[in-house]
DSSP file (Angstrom, degrees, kcal/mol; ACC not computed):
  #  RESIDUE AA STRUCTURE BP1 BP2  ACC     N-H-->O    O-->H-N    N-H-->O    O-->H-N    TCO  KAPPA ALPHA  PHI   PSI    X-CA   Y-CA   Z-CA
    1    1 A X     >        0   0    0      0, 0.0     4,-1.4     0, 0.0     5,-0.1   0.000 360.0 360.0 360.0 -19.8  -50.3  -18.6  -64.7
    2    2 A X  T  4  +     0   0    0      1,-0.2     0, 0.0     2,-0.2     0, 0.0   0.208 360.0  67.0-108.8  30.0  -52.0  -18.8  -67.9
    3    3 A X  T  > S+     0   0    0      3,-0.1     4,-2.4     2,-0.1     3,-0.3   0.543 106.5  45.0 -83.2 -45.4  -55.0  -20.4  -66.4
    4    4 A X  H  > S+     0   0    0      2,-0.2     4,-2.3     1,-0.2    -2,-0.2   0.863 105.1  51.1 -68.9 -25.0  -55.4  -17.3  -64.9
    5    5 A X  H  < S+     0   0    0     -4,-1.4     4,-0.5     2,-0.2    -1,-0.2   0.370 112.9  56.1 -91.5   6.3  -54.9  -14.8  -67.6
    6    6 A X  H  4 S+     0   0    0     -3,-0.3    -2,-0.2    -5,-0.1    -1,-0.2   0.715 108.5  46.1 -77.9 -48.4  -57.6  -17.2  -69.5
    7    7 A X  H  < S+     0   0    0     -4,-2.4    -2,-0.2     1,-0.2    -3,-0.1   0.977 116.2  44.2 -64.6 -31.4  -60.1  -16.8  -66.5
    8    8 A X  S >< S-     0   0    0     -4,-2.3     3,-0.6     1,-0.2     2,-0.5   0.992  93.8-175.2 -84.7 -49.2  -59.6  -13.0  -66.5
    9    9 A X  T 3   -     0   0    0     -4,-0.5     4,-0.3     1,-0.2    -1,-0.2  -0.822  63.4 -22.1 110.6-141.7  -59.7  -12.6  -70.5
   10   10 A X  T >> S+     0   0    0     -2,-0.5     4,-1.3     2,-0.2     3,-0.5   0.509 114.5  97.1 -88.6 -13.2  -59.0   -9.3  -72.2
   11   11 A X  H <> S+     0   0    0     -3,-0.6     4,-2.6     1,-0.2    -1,-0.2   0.790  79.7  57.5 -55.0 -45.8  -59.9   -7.4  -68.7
   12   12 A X  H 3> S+     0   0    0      2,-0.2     4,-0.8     1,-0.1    -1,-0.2   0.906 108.4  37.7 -14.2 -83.4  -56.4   -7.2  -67.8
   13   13 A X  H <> S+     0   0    0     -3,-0.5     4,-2.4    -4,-0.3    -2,-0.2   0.664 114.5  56.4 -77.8 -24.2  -55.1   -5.6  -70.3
   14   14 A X  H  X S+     0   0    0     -4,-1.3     4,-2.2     2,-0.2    -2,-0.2   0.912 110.0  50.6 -20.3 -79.9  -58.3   -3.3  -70.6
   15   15 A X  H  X S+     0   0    0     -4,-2.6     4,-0.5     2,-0.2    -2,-0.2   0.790 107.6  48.4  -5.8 -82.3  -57.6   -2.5  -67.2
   16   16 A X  H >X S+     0   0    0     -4,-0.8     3,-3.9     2,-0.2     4,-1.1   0.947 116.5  44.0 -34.8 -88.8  -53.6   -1.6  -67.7
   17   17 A X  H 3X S+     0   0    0     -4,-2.4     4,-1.0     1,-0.3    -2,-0.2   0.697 114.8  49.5 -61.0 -41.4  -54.3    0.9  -71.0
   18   18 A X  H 3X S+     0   0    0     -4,-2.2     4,-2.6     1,-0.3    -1,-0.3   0.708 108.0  52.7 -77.9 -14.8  -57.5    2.6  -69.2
   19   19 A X  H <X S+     0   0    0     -3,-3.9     4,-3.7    -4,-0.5    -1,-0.3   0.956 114.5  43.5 -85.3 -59.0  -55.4    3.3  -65.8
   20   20 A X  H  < S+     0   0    0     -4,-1.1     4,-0.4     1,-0.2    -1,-0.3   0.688 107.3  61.2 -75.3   7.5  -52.7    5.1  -68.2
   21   21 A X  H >X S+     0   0    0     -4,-1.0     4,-2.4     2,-0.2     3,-1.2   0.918 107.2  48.8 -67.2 -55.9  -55.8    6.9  -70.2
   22   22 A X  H 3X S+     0   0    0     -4,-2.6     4,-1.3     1,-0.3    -2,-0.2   0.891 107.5  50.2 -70.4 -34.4  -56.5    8.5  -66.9
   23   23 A X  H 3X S+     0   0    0     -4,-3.7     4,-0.6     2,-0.1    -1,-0.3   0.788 108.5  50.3 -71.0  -1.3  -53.1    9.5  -66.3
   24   24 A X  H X> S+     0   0    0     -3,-1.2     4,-2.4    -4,-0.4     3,-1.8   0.899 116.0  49.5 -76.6 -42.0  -52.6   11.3  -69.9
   25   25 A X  H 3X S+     0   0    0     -4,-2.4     4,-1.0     1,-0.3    76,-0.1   0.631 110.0  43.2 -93.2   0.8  -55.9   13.1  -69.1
   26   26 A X  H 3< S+     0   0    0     -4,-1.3    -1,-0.3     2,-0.2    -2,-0.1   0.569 108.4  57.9-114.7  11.5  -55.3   14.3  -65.8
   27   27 A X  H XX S+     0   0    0     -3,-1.8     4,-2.8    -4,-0.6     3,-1.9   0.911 109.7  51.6 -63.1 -53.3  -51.5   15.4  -67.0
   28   28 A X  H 3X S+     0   0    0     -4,-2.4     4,-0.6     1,-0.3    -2,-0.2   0.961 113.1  42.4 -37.0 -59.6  -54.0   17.5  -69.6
   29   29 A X  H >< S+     0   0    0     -4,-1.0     3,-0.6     1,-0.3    -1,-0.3   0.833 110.6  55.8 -65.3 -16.1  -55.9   18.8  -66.5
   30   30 A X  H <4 S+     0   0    0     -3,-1.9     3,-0.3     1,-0.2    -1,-0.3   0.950 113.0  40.9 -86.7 -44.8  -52.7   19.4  -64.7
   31   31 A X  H ><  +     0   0    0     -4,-2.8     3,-1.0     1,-0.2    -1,-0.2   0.080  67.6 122.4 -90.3  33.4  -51.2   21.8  -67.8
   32   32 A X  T << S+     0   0    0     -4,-0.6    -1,-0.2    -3,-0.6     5,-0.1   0.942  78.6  45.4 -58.6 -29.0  -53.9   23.9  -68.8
   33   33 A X  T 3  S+     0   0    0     -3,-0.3    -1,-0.3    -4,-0.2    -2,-0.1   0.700  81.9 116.5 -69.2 -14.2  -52.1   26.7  -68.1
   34   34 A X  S X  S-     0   0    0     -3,-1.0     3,-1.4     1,-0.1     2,-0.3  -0.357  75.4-109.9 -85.5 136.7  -48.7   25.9  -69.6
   35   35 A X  T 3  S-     0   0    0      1,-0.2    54,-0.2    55,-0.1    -1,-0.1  -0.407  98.6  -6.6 -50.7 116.2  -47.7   28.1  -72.3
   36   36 A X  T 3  S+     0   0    0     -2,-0.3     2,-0.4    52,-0.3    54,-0.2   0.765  84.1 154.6  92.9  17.1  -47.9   25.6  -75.9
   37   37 A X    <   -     0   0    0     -3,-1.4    54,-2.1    -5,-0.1     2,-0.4  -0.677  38.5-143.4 -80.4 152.6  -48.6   22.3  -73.8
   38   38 A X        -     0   0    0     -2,-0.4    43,-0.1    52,-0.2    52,-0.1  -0.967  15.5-121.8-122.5 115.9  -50.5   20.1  -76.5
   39   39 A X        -     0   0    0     -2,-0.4    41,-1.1    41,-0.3     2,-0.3  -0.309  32.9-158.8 -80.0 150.0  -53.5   17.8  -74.9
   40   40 A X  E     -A   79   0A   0     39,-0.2     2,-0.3   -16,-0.1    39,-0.2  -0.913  16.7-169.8-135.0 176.9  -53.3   14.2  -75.4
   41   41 A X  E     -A   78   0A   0     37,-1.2    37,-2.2    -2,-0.3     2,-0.5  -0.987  21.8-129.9-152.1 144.9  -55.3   11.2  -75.5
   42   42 A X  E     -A   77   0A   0     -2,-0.3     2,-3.7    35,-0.2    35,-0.2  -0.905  25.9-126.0-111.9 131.8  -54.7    7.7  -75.6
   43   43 A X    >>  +     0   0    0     33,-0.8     3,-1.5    -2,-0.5     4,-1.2  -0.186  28.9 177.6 -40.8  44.0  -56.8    5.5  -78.4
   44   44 A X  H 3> S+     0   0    0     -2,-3.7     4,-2.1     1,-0.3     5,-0.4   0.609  77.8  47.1 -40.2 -47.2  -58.5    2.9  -76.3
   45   45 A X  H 3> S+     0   0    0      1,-0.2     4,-1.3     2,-0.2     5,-0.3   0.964 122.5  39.6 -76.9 -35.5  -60.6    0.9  -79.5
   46   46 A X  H <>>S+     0   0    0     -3,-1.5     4,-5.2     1,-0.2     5,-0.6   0.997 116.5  47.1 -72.2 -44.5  -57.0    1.0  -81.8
   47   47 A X  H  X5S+     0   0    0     -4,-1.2     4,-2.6     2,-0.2    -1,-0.2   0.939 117.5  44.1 -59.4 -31.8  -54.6    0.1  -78.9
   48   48 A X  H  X5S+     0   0    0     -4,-2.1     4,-2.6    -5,-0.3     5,-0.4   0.961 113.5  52.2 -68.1 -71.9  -57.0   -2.8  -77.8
   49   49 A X  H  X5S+     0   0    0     -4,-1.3     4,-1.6    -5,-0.4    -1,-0.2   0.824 111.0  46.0 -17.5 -59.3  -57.4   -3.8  -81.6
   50   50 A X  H  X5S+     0   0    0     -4,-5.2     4,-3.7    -5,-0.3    -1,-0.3   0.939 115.5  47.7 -61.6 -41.6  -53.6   -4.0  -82.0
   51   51 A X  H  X<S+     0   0    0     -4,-2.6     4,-1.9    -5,-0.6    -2,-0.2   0.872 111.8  47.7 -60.7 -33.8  -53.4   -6.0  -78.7
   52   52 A X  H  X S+     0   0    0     -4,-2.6     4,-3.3    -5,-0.2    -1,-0.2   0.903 113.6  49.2 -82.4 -50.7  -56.2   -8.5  -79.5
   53   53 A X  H  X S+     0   0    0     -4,-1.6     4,-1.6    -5,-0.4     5,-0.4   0.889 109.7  51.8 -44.8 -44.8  -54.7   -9.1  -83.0
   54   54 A X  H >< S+     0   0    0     -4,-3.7     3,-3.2    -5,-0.2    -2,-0.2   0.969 109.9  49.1 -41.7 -65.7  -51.3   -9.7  -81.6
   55   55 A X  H 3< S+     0   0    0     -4,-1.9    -1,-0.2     1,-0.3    -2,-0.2   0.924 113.4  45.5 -57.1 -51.2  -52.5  -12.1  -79.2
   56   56 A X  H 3< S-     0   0    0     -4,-3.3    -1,-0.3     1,-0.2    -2,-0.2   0.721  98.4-130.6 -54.5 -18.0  -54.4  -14.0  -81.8
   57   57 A X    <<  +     0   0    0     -3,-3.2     2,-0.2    -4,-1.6    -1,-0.2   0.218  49.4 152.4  85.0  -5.5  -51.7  -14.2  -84.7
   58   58 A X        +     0   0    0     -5,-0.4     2,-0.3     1,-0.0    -1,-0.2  -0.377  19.8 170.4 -82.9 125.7  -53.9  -13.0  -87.4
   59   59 A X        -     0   0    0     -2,-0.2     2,-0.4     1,-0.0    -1,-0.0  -0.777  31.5 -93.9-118.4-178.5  -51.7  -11.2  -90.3
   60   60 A X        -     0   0    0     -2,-0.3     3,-0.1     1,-0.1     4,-0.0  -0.499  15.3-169.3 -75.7 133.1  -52.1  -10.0  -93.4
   61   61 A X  S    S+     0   0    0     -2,-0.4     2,-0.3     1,-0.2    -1,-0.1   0.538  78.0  39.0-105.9   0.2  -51.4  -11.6  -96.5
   62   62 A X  S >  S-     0   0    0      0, 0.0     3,-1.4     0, 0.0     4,-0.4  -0.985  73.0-125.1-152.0 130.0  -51.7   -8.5  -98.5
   63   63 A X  G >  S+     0   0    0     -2,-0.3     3,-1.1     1,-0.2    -2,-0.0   0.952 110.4  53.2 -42.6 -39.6  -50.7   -4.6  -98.4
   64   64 A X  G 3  S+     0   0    0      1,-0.2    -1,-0.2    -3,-0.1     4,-0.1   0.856  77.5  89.5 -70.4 -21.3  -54.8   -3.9  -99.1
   65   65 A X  G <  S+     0   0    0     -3,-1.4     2,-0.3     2,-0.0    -1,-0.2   0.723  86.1  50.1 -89.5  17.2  -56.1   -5.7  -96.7
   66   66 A X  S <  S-     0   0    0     -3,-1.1     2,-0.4    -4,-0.4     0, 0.0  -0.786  82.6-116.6-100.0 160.9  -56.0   -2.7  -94.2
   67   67 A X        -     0   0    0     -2,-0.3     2,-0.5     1,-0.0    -2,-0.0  -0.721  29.4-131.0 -91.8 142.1  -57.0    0.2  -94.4
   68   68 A X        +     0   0    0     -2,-0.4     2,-0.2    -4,-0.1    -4,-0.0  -0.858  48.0 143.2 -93.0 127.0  -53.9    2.9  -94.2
   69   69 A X        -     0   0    0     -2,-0.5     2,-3.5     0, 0.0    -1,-0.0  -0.704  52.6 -38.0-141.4-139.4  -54.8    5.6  -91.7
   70   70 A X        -     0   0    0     -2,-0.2    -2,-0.0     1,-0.1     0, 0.0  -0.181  63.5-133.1 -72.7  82.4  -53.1    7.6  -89.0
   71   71 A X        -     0   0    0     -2,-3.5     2,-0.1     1,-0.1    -1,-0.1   0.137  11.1-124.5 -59.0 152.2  -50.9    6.0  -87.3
   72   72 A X        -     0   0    0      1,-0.2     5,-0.2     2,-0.1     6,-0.1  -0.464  16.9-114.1-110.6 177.9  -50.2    5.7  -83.8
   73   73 A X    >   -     0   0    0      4,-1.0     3,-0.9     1,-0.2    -1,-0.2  -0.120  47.4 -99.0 -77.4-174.6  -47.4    6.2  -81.5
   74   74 A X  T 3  S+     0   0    0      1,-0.2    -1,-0.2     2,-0.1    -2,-0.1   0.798 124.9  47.0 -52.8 -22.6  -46.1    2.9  -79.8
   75   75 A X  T 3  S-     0   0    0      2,-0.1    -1,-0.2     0, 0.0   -28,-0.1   0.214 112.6-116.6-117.2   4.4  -48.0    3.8  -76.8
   76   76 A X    <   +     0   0    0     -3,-0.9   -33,-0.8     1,-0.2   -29,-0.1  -0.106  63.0 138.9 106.2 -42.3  -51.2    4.7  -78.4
   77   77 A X  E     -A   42   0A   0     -5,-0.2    -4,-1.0   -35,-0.2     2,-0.3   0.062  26.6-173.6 -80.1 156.2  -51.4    8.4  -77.5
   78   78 A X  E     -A   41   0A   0    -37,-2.2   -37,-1.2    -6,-0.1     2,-0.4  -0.766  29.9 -99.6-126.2 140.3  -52.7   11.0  -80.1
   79   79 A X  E     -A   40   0A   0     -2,-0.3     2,-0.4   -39,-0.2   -39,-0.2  -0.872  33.7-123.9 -84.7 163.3  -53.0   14.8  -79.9
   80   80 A X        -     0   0    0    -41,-1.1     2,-0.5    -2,-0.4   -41,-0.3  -0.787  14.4-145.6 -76.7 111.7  -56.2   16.3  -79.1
   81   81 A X        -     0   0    0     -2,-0.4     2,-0.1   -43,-0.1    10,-0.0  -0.855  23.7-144.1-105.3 130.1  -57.4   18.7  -81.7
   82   82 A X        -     0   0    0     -2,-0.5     3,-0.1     1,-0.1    10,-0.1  -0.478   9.2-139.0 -98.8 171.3  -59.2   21.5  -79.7
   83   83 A X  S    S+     0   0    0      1,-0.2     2,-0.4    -2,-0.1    -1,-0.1   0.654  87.0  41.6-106.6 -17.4  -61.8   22.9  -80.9
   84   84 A X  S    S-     0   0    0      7,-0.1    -1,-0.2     9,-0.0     2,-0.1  -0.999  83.7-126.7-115.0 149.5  -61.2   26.6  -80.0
   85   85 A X        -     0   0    0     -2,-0.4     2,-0.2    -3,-0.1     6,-0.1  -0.501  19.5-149.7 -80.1 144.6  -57.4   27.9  -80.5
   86   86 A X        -     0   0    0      4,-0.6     3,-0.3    -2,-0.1     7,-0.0  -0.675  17.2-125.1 -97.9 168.3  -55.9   29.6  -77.4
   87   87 A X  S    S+     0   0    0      1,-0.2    -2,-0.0    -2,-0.2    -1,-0.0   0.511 104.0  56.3 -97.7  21.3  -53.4   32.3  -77.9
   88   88 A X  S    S-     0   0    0      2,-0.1   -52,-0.3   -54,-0.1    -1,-0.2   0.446 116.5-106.3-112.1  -7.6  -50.5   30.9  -75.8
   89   89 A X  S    S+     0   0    0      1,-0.4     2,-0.2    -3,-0.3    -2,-0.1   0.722  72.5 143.0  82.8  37.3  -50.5   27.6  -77.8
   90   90 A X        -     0   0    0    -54,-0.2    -4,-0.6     1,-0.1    -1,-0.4  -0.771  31.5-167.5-102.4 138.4  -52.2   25.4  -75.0
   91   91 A X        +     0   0    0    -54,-2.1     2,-0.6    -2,-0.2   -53,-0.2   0.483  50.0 115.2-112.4  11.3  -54.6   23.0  -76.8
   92   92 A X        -     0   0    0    -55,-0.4     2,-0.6   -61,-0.2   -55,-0.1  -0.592  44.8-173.2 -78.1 130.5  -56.1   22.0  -73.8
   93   93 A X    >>  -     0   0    0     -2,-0.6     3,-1.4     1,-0.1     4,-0.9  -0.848  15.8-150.2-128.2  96.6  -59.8   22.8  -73.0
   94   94 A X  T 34 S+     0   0    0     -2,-0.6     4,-0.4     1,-0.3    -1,-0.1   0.395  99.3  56.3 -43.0 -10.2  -61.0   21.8  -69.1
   95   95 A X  T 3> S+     0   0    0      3,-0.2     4,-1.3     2,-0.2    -1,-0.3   0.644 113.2  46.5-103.8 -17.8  -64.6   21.0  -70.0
   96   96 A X  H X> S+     0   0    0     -3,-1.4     4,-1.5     2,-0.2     3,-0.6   0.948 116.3  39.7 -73.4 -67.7  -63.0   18.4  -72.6
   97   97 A X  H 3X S+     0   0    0     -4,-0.9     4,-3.4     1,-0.3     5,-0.4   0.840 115.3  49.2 -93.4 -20.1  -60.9   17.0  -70.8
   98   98 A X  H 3> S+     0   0    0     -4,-0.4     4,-1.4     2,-0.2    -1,-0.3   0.919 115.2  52.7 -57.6 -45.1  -63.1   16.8  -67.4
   99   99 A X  H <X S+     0   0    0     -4,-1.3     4,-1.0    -3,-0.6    -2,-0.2   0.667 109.6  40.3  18.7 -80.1  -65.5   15.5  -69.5
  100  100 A X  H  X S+     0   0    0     -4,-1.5     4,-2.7     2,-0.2     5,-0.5   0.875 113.6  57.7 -52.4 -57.3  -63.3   12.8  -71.0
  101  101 A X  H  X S+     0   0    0     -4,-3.4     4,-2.9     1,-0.3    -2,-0.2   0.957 111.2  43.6 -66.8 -37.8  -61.6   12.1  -67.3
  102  102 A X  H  X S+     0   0    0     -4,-1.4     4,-2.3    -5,-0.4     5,-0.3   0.975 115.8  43.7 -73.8 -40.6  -65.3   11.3  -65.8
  103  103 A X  H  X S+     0   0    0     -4,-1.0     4,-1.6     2,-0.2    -1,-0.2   0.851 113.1  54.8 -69.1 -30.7  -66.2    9.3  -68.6
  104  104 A X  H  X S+     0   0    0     -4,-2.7     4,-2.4     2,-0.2    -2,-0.2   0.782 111.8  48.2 -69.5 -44.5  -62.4    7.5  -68.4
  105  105 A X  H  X S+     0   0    0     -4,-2.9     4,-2.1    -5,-0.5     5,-0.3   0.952 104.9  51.3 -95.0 -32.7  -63.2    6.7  -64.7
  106  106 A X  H  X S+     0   0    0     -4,-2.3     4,-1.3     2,-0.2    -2,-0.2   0.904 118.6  45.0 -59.9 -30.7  -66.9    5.0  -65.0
  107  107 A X  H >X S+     0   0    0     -4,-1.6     3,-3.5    -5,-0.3     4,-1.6   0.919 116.1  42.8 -57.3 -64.7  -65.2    2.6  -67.9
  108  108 A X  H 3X S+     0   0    0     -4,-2.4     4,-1.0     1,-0.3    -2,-0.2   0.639 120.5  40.5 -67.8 -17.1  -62.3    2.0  -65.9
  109  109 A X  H 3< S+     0   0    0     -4,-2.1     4,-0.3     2,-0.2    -1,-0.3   0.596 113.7  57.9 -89.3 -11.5  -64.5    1.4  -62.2
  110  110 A X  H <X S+     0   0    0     -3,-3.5     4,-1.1    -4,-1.3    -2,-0.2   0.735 108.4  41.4 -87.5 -20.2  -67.0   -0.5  -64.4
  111  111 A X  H  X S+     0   0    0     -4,-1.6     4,-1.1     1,-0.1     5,-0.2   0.700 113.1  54.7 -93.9 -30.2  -63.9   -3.2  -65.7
  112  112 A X  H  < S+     0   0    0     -4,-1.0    -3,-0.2    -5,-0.4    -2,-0.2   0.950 109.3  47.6 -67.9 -15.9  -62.5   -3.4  -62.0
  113  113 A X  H >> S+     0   0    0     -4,-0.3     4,-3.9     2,-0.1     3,-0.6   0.892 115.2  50.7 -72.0 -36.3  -66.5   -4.5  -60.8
  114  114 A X  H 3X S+     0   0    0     -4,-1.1     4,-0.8     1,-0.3    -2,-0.2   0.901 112.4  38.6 -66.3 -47.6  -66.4   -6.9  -63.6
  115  115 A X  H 3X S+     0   0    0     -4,-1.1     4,-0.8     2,-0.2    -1,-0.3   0.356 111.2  61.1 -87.5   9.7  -63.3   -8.6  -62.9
  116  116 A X  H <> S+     0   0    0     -3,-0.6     4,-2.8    -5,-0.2     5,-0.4   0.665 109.3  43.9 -89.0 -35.4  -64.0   -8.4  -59.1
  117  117 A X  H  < S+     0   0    0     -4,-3.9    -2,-0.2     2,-0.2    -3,-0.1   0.756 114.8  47.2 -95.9  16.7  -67.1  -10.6  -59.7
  118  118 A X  H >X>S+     0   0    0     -4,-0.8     3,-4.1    -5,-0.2     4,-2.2   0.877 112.4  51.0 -74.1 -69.2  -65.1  -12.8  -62.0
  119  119 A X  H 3X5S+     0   0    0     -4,-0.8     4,-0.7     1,-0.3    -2,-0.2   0.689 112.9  47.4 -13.6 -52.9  -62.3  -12.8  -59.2
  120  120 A X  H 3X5S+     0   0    0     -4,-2.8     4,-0.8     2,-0.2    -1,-0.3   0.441 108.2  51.7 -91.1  -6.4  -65.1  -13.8  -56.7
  121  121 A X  H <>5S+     0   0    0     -3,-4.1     4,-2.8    -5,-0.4    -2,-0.2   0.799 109.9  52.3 -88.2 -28.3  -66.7  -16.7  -59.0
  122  122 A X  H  X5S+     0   0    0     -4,-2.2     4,-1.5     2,-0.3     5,-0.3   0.800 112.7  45.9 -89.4 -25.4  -63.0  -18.3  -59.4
  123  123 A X  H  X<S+     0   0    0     -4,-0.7     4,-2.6    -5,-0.5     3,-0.5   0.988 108.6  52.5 -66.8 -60.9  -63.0  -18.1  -55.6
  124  124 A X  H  X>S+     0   0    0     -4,-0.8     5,-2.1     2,-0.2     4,-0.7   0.838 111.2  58.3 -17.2 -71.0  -66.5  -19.6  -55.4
  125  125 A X  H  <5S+     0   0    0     -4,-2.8    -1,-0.2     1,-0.3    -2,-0.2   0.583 103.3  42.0 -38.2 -56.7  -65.0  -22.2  -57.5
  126  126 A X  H  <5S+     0   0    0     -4,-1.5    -1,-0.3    -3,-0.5    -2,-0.2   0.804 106.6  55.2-101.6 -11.8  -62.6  -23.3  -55.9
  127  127 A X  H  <5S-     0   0    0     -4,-2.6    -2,-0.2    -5,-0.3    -3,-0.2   0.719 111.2-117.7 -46.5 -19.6  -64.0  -23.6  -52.2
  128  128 A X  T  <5       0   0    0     -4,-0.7    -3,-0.3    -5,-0.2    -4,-0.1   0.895 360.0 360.0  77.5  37.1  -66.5  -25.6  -54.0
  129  129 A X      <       0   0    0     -5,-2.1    -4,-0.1    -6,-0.1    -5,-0.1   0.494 360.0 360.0 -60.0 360.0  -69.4  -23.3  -53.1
């Protein structure tokens, strides 16, 4: 098994967090109406960052050598700070987050072509083509 999760790489996991990016953002699309619902987002560059360090083992040998900034939940996710206030306390704004969701689904259909024509070289491969 870990001959395969070498051939596939970081695409995997890539994969995983972008499939749950598009479900936070189309819970957003789903409550714009709800009174006080608060838009979220998940961090794609930090969660991957955390994930890629894990894998590798590199720590820190010192408090300084990171930078302290906003930390994130276990799962990644963020609020969305909108950029006009509503008066019902919804911070969700449908041309953000439609926006967001289209841009969320050309990443995520552009790593599922990439790891289909990895998928189909490792096939190639072994048939001996």
């Amino acid at each position: 098994m870990n001959l395969l999760n070498n051939a596939l790489g970081v695409h995997e996991k890539a994969l995983k967090l972008k499939s749950q990016r598009l479900e936070v953002l189309a819970q957003n699309i789903a409550n714009a109406d709800t009174p006080n619902f608060k838009a979220r987002d998940i961090d794609f560059k930090s969660v991957m960052n955390d994930t890629l360090q894990q894998s590798t083992g590199m720590k820190a040998t010192s408090q300084g050598h990171f930078s302290v900034g906003q930390g994130l939940d276990a799962d990644g996710m963020r609020y969305r700070t909108p950029f006009n206030t509503s008066f019902d306390g919804n911070t969700v704004e449908m041309s953000v987050e439609q926006a967001q969701y289209g841009k969320a689904a050309a990443d995520y259909q552009a790593t599922l072509n990439f790891l289909e024509s990895r998928v189909s070289g490792l096939r190639k491969a072994l048939r001996g083509d």
